[in-house]
C-alpha positions in Angstrom: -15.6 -39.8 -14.9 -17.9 -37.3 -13.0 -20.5 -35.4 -15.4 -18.9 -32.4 -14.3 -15.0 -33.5 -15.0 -16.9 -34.4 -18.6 -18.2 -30.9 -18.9 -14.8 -29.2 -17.9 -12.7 -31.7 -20.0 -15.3 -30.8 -23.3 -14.9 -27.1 -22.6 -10.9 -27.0 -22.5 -11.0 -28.9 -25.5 -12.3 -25.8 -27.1 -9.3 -23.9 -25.6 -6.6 -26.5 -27.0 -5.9 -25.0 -30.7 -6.9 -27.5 -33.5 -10.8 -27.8 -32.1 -13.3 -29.6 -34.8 -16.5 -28.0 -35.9 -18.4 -30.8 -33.3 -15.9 -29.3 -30.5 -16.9 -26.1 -31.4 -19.8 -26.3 -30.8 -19.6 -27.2 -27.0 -20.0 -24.6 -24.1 -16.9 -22.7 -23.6 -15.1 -22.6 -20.6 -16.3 -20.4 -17.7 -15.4 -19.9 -14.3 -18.1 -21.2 -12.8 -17.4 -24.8 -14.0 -13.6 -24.6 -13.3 -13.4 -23.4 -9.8 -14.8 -26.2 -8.7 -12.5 -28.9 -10.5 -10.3 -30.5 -7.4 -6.2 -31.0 -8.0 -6.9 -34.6 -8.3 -9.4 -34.3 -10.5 -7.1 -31.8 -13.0 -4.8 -34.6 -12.5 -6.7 -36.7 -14.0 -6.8 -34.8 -17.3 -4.6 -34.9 -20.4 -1.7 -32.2 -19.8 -2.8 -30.2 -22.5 -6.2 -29.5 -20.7 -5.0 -29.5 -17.4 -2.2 -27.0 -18.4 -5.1 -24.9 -20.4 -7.2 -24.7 -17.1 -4.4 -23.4 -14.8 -3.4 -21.1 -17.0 -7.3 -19.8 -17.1 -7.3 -20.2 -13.4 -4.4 -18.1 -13.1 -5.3 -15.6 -15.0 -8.6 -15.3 -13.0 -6.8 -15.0 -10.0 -4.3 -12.4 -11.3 -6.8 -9.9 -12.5 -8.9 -10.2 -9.5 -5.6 -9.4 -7.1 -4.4 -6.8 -9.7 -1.3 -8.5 -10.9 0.2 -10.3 -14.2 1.3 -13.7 -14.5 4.5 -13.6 -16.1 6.4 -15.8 -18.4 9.9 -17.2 -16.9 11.1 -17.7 -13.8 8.5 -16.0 -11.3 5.4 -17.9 -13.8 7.8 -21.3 -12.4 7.5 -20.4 -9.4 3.9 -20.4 -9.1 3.8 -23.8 -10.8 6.1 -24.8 -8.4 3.9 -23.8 -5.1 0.3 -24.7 -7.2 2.0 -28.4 -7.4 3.2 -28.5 -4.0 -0.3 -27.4 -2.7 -1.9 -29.9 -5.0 0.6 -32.6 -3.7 0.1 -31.8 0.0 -3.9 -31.9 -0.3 -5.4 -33.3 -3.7 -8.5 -32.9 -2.8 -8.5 -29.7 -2.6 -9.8 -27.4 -5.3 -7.4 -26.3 -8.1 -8.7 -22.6 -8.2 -7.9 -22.1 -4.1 -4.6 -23.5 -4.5 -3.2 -21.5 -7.7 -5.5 -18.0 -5.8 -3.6 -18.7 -2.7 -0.1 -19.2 -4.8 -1.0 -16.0 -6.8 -1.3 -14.4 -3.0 1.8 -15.7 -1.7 3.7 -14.1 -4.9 1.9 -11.0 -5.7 4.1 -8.8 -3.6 7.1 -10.3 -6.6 4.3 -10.0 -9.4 4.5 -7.2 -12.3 1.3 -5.5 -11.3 -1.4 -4.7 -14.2 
């Protein structure tokens, strides 16, 4: 395991509810550390984790374009295009992927 997917992995733990005072303590998550996380490597994560990044990923990309990510059907739908672009081209990074899904929908999304 990369020292980076270590870094990203110990900073979602702190996200995941139920942390321990040693967890804690580690650097929380920031954009700048999970932008640059590829599909295979999220992949490679426990689903808790890897559903905590999206969802901070998501969120990044819907205030910067001005939008909500909502709960339901159109939130599926995005989940359903992030893992068809992770599927066609693992290597790519997560944060491109999920920005260019949040694109492709934002016309459908409640707007903020």
């Amino acid at each position: 395991m990369t020292s980076r997917m270590l870094a990203v992995s110990t900073a979602l733990v702190t996200l995941t509810a139920g942390a321990s005072a040693a967890v804690a303590q580690a650097a929380p998550l920031t954009f700048d550390k999970a932008a640059y996380v590829t599909c295979r490597e999220a992949h490679i994560l426990p689903p808790d984790q890897r559903i905590a990044l999206s969802v901070f990923l998501a969120n990044h990309s819907a205030q910067r374009r001005g939008v909500a990510i909502p709960d339901g059907e159109p939130g599926a739908q995005l989940a359903n295009l992030v893992r068809g672009g992770c599927t066609l081209s693992p290597d790519a990074y997560l944060f491109a992927v999920i920005d260019r899904a949040v694109a492709a929908e934002s016309s459908r999304l409640p707007k903020r």
